[in-house]
N, C-alpha and C positions, 0 to 999 in steps of 0.2 A: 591317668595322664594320656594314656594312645589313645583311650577313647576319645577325650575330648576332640585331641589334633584329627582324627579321623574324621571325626562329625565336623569339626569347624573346616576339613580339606574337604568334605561332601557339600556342606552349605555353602561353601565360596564356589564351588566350579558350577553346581546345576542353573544360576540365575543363569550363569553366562553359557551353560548349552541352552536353555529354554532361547533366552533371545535369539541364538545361533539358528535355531529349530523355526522359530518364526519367521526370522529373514529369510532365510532358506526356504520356508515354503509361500512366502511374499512375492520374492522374487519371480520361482517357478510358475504362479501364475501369472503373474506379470507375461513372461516370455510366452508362457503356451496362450495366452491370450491375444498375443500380438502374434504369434505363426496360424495361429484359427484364424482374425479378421483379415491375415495376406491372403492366406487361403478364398475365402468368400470373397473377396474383393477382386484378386484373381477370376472367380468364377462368372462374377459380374460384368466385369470386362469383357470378360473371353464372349460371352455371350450379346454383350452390347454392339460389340465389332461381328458377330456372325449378324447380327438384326441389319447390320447397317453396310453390309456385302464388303465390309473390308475383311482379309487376310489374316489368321490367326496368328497372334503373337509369338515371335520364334525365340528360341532361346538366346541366340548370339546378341537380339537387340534388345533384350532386356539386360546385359550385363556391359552398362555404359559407365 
């Protein structure tokens, strides 16, 4: 008998870490994927305004 409950308390929780495990690492790309393309986009920027002899973007006007 504890075996079974054992085994049937093992097979109920692991689908639900596996899914936990998935989202979880869905999400984190998700996010690192989106602070990468700020980043390069950033970088694009920064360098289209040195092409075009405006003023590098300051911090204080970026946080509108």
């Amino acid at each position: 008998m504890p075996e079974e409950y054992w085994a049937n308390a093992l097979f109920s929780i692991i689908p639900t870490i596996l899914v936990g495990g998935i989202f979880w690492f869905i999400l984190r790309t998700i996010v690192r994927a989106d602070r990468t393309s700020r980043r390069v986009y950033d970088k694009i920027e920064a360098e289209e305004r040195a092409k075009a002899g405006l003023a590098p973007k300051t911090e204080a006007s970026t946080k509108s």
